[in-house]
N, C-alpha and C positions, 0 to 999 in steps of 0.2 A: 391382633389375631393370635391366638393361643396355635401350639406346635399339635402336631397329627398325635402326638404320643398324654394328651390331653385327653382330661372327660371331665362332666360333673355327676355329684350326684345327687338325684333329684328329689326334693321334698315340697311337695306342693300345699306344705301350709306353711312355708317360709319364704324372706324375702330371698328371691335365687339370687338377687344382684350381691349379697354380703356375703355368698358363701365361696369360701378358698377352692377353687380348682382342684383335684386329686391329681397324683402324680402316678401315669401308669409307666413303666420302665419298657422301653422298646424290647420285645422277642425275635431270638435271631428265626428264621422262615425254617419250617420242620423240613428235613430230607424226605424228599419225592418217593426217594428211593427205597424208602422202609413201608411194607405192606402191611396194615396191621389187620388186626384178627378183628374180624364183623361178626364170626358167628352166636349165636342169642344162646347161650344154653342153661338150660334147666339148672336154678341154683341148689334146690334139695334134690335128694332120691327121690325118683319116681318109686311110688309103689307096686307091684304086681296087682294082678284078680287073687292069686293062692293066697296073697297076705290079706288081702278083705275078706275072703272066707274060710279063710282059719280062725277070725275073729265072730264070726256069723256061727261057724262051729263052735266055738267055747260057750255060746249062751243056748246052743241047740239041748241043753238038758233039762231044762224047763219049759222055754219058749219053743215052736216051732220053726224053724229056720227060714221058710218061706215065710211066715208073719213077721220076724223079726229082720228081714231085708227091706219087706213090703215098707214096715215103718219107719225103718232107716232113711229109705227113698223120701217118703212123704216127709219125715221134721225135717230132715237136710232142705227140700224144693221149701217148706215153710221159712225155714233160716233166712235161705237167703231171698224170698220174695218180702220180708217183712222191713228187709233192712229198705228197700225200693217202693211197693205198691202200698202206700200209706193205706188207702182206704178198705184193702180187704186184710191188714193187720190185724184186728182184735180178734175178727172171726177165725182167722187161721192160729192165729195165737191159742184162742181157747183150744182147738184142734188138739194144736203143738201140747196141752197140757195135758188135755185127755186121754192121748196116747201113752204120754211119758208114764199116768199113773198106775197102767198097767205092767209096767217094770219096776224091778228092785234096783237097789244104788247098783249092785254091782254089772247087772245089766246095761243100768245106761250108760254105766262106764264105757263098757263094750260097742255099744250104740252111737256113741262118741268120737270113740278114737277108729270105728269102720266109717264114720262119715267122714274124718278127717283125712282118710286116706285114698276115699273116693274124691273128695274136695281137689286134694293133689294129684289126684289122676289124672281127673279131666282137667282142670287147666295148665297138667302140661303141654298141654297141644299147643299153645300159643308157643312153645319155645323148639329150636330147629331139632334137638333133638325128643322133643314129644312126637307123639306116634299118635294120627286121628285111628278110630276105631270106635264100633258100638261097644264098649265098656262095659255100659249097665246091662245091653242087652246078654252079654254072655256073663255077667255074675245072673241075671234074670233065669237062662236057662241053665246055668248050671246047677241052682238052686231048686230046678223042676218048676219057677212058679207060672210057667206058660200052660195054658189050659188046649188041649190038643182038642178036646172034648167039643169046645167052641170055632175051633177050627183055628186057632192061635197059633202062628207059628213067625217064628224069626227069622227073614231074611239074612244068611250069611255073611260077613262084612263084604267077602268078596267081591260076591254077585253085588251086593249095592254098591260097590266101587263100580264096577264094569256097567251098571245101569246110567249111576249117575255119570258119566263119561258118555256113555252112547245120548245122554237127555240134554246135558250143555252145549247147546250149538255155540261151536267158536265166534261164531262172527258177531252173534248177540253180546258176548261174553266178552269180548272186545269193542264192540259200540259203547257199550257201558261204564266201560274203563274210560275209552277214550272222552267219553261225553259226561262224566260224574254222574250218575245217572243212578238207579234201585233198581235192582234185579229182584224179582221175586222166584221163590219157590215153596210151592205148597205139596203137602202130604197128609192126605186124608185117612188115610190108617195107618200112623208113624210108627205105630208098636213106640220102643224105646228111643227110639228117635234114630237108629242105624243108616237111614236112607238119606236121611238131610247134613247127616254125619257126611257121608259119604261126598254128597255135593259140598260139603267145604272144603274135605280135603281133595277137591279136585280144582275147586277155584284157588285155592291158595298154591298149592302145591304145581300144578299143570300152568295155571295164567296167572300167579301173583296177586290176584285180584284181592280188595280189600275190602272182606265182608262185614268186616265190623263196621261199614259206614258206608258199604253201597250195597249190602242183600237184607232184602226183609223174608224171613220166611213164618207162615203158617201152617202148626203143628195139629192134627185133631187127631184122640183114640175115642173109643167107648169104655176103656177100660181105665180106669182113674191110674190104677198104677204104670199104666204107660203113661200117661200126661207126665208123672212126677217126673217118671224115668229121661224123658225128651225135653220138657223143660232144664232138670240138671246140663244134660249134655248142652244144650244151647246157650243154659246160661253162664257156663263157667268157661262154654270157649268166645263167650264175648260176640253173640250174635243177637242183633234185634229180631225181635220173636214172637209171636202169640202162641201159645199152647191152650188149645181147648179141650174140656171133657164133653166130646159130642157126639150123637148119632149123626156120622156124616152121609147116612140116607134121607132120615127124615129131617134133620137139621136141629131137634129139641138138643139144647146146652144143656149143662148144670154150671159149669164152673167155668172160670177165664184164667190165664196166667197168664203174665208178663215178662219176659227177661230185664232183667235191671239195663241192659243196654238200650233198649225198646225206649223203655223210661228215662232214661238219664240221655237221648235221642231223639225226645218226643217231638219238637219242632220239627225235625227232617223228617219224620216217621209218623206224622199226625194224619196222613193221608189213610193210612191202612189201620185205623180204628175201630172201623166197619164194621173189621171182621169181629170186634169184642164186644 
């Protein structure tokens, strides 16, 4: 019988019985008494909104500022759906190319380093001090590119905090925990995705609850640059997800999007395919 302070280590294409024992050297037991620091925080600078559109402003002298957001949104949600949704890759890739060729180098420099710091926006939310928030939605309206004319308009963060709070019934919210179980939440005119924003930072924040692996939510606009916009936000705070470009009256699609979580998910989340 070998001593508790004993292990081996294991190679299962060798004979175990000839290999030497490793010697671990006993640790004296850590003091109880020292608390140590749990809390998760943000290893780079978060970035601001003024520093993504101060970068949206230096290319506003050629390009117009709402077209050159519009496409930001769109290659960023291309980026990262291509590294996950293998089979609408080539098509979105070609996309991804046809936009770029309407910018010069020094543009898409610009175009580059604003997605990078939308990139680090949104997933600072995963860490204690990131802050949930529609993000995109307010570079969206700061930028003017919400159409008032159509009747477009953006719910507040606020008000979508206080909605989603009044929509989460505790007790489901807690059945669900206690029993591992998918919670769903849909939103049929997500605009930027503000309102489902809203509903994480209430599960997480309020109940703990762990949506990266018990909420599925369904995203639909009519307007392609909200799908980009609500997909980003979903996908980079690590929520399984469908984002669709749909009339949610009459129900005709054009297009489907997936969160990489969704996808990298799919055995626990093969149930709500349907909706794609």
């Amino acid at each position: 019988m070998l001593p508790d302070n004993h292990f081996f280590f294991f190679d299962f294409t060798l004979d175990h019985t000839k290999i030497t024992p490793a010697f671990a050297p006993a640790t004296d037991e850590y003091d109880k008494s020292v608390v140590l620091d749990t809390t998760n925080l943000c290893p780079y600078k978060i970035p601001t909104i003024d520093e993504i559109l101060k970068l949206v402003n230096q290319a506003s002298h050629r390009v117009n500022p709402n077209k050159f957001l519009s496409d930001t949104f769109e290659c960023g949600a291309i980026a990262v759906s291509n590294q996950f949704d293998f089979p609408k890759a080539e098509q979105r890739e070609e996309r991804y190319k046809q936009i770029m060729r309407t910018y010069e180098p020094k543009e898409r420099e610009l175009m580059a380093e604003a997605f990078a710091k939308i990139y680090a926006l949104l997933t600072s939310v995963v860490y204690d001090d990131g802050t949930f928030n529609d993000w995109l939605g307010k570079l969206f309206t700061q930028t003017n590119i919400g159409n008032k004319h159509n009747g477009q308009f953006f719910t507040p963060y606020h008000i979508s905090g206080f909605c989603a709070k009044a929509s989460l019934d505790e007790s489901i919210v807690r059945q669900k925990q206690r029993d591992n179980e998918i919670m769903t939440i849909n939103d049929p005119t997500c605009g930027a995705g503000g309102m489902l924003v809203a509903a994480l930072e209430t599960l997480d924040r309020e109940y703990h609850f762990n949506y990266a692996h018990n909420c599925f939510m369904l995203g639909e606009d009519i307007d392609i640059r909200c799908v980009h916009m609500t997909y980003l936000q979903l996908s980079l705070a690590g929520v399984p997800a469908i984002v669709k470009h749909t009339n949610s009256l009459t129900r005709e699609t054009w297009d489907i999007w997936k969160t990489p979580a969704f996808i990298m998910q799919y055995m626990r989340f093969r149930q709500f395919e349907h909706y794609a």
